[in-house]
PyMOL commands that place a pseudoatom at each C-alpha (Angstrom):
pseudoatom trace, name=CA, resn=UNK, resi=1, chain=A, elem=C, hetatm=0, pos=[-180.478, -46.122, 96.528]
pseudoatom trace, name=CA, resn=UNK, resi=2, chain=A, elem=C, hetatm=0, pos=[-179.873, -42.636, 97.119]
pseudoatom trace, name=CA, resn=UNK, resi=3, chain=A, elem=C, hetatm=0, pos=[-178.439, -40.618, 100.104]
pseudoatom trace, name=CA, resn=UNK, resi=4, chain=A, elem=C, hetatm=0, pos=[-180.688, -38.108, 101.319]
pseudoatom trace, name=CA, resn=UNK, resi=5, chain=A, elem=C, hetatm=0, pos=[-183.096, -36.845, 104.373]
pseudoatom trace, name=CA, resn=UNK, resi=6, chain=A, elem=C, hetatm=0, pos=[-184.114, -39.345, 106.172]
pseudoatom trace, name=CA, resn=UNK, resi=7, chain=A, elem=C, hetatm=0, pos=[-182.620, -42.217, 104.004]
pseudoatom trace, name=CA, resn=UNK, resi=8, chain=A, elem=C, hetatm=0, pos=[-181.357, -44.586, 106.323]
pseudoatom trace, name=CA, resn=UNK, resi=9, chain=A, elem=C, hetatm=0, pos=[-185.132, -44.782, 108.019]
pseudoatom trace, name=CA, resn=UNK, resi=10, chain=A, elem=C, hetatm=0, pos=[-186.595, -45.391, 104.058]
pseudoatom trace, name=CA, resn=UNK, resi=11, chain=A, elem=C, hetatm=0, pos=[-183.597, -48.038, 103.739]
pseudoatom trace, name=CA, resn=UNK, resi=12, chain=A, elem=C, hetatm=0, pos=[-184.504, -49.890, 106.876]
pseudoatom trace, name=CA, resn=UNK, resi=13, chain=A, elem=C, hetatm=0, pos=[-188.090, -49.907, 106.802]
pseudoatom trace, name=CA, resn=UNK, resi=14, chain=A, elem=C, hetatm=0, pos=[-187.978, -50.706, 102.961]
pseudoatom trace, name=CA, resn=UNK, resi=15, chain=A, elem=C, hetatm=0, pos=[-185.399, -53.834, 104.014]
pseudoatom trace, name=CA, resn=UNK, resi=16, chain=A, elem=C, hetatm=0, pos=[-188.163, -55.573, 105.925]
pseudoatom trace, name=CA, resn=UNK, resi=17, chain=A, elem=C, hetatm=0, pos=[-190.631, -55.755, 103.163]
pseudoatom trace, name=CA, resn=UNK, resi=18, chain=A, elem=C, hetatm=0, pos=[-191.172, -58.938, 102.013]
pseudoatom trace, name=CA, resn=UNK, resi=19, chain=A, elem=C, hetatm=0, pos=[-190.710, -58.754, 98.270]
pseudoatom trace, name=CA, resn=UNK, resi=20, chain=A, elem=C, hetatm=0, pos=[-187.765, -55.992, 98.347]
pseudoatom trace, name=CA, resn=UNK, resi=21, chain=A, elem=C, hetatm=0, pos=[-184.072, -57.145, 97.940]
pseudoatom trace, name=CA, resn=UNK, resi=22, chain=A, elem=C, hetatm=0, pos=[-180.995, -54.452, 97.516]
pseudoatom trace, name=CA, resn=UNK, resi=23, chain=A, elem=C, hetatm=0, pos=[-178.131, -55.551, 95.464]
pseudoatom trace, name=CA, resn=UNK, resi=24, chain=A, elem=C, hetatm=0, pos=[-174.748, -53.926, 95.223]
pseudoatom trace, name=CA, resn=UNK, resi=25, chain=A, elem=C, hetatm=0, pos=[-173.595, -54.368, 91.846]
pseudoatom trace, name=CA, resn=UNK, resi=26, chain=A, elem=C, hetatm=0, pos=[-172.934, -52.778, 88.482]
pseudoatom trace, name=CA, resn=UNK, resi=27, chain=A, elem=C, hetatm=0, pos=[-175.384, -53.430, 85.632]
pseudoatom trace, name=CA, resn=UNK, resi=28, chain=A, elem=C, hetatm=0, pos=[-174.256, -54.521, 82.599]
pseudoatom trace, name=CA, resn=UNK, resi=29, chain=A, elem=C, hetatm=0, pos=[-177.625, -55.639, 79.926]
pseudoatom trace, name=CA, resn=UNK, resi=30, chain=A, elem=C, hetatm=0, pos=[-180.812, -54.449, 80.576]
pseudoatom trace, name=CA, resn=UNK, resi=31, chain=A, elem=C, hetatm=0, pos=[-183.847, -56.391, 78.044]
pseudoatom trace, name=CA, resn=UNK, resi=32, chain=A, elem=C, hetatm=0, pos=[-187.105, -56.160, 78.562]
pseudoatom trace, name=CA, resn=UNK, resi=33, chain=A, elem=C, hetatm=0, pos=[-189.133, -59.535, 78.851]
pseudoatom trace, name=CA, resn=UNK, resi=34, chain=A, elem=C, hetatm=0, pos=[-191.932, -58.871, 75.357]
pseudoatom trace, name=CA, resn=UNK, resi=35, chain=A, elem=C, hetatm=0, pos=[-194.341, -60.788, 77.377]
pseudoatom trace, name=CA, resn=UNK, resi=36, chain=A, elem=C, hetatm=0, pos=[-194.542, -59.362, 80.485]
pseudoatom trace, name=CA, resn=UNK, resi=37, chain=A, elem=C, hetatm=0, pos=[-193.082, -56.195, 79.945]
pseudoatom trace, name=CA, resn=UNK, resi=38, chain=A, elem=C, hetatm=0, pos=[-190.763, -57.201, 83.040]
pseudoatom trace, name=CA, resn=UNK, resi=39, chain=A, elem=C, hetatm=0, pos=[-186.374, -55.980, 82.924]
pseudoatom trace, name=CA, resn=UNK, resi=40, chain=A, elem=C, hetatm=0, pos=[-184.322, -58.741, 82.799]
pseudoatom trace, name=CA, resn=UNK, resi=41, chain=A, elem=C, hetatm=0, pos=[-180.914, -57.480, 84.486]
pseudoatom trace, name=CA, resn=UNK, resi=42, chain=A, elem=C, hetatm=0, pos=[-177.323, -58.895, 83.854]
pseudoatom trace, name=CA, resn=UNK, resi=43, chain=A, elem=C, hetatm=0, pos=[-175.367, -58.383, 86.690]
pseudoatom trace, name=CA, resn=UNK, resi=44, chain=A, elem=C, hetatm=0, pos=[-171.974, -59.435, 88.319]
pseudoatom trace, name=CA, resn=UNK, resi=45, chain=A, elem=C, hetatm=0, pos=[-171.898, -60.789, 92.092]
pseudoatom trace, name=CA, resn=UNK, resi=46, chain=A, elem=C, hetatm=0, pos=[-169.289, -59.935, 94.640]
pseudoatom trace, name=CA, resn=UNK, resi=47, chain=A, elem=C, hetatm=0, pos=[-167.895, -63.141, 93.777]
pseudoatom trace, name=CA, resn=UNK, resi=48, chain=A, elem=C, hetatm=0, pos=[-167.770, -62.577, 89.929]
pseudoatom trace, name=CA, resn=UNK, resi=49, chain=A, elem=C, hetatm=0, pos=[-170.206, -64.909, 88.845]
pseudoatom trace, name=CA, resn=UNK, resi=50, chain=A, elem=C, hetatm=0, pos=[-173.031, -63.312, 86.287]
pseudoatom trace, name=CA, resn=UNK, resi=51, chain=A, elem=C, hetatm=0, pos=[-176.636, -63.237, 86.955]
pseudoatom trace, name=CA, resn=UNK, resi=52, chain=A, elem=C, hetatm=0, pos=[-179.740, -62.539, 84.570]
pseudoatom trace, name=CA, resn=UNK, resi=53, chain=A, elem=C, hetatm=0, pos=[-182.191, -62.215, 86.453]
pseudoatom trace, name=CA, resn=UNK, resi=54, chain=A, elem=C, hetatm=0, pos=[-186.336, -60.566, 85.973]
pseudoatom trace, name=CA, resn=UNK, resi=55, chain=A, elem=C, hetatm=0, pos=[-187.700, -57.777, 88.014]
pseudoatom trace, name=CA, resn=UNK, resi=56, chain=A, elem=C, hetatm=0, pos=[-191.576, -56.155, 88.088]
pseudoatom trace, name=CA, resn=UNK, resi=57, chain=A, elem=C, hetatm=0, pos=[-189.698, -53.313, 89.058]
pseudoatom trace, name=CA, resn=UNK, resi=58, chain=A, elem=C, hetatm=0, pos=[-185.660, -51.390, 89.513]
pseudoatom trace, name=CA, resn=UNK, resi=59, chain=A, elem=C, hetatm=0, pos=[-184.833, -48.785, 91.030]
pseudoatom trace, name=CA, resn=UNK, resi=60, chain=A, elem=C, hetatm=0, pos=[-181.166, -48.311, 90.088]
pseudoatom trace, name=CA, resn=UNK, resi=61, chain=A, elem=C, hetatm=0, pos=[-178.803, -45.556, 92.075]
pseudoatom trace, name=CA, resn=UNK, resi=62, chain=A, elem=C, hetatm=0, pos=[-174.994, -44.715, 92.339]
pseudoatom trace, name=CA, resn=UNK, resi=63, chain=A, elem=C, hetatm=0, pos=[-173.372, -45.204, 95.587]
pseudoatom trace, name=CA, resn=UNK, resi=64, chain=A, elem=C, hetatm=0, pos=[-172.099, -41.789, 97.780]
pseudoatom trace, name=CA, resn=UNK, resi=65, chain=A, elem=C, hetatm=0, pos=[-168.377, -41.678, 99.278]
pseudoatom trace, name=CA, resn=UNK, resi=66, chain=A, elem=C, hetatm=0, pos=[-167.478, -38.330, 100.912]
pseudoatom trace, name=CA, resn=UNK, resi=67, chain=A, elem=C, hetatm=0, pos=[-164.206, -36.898, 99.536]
pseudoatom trace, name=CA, resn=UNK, resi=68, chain=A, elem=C, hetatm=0, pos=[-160.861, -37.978, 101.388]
pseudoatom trace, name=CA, resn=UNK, resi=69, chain=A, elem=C, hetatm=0, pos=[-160.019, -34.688, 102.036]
pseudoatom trace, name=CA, resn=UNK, resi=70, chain=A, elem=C, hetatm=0, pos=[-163.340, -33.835, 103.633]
pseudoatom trace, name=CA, resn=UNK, resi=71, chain=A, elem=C, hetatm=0, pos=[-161.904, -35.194, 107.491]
pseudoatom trace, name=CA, resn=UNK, resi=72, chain=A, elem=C, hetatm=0, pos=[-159.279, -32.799, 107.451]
pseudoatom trace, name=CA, resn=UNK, resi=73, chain=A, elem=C, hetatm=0, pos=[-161.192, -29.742, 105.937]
pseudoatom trace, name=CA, resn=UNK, resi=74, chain=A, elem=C, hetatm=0, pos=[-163.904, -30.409, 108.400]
pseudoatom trace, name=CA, resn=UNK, resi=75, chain=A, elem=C, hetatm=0, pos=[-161.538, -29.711, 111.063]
pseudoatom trace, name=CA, resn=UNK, resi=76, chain=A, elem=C, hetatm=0, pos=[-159.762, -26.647, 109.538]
pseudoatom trace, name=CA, resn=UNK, resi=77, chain=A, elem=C, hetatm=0, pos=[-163.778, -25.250, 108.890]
pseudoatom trace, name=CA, resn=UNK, resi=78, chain=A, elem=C, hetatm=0, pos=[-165.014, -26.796, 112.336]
pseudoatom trace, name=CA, resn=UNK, resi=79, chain=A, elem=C, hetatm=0, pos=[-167.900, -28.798, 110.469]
pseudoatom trace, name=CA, resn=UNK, resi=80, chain=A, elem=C, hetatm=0, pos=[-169.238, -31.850, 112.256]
pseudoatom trace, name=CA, resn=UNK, resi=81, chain=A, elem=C, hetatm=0, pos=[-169.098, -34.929, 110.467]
pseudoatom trace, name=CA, resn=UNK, resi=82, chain=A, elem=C, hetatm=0, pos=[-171.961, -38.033, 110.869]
pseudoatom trace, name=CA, resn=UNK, resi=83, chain=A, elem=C, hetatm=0, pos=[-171.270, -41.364, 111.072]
pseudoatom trace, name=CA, resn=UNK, resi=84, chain=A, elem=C, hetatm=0, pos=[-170.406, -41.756, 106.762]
pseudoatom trace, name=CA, resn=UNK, resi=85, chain=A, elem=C, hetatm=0, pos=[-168.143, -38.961, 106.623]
pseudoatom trace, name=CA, resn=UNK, resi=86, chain=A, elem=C, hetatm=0, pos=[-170.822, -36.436, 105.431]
pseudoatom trace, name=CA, resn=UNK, resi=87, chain=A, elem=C, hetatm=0, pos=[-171.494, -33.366, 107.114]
pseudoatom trace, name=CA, resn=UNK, resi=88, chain=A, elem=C, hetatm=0, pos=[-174.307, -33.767, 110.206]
pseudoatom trace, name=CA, resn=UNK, resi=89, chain=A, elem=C, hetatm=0, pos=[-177.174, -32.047, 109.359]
pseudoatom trace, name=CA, resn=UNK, resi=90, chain=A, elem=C, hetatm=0, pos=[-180.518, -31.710, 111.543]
pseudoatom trace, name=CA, resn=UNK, resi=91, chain=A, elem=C, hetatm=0, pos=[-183.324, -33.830, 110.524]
pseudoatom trace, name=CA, resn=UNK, resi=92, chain=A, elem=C, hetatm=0, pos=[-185.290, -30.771, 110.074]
pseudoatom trace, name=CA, resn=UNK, resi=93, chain=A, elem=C, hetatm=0, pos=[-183.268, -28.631, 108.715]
pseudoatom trace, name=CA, resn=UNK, resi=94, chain=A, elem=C, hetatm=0, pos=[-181.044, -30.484, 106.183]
pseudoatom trace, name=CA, resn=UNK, resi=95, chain=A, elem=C, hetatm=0, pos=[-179.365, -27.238, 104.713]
for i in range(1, 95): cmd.bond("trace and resi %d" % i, "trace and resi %d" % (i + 1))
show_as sticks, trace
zoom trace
């Protein structure tokens, strides 16, 4: 997933769909499946155990930490900060 306008309404709304399932992990072996044409993934669980597993269709995206040091700069530059760390934006006007 990515971080951008209006993600967390996309992540939320796209969490209650039936067929859609978010997994943290890193990928290791992607195949495709020569009849189908679906990607079989190889990935590693929380708990370390490997999975191969067959999806119709991946999205894959990095994951977004703000810098350590952005707490303190945002007080030195007197930038509001939202909820992640990130600096609040308006919905509108994302700039």
């Amino acid at each position: 997933m990515s971080y951008s306008k209006d993600f967390k309404r996309f992540f939320q709304r796209a969490s209650k769909l039936s067929k859609t399932r978010f997994i943290k992990s890193a990928v290791s072996i992607v195949k495709e499946n020569p009849v189908n044409k679906n990607l079989i993934f190889r990935y590693t669980t929380f708990d370390g155990s490997t999975v191969d597993e067959e999806f119709d269709m991946v999205v894959l995206s990095i994951g977004l930490n703000p810098p350590k040091a952005n707490i303190k700069f945002s007080e030195i530059m007197g930038i509001k900060l939202n909820e992640y760390g990130f600096c609040y934006t308006n919905e509108t006007s994302p700039v």
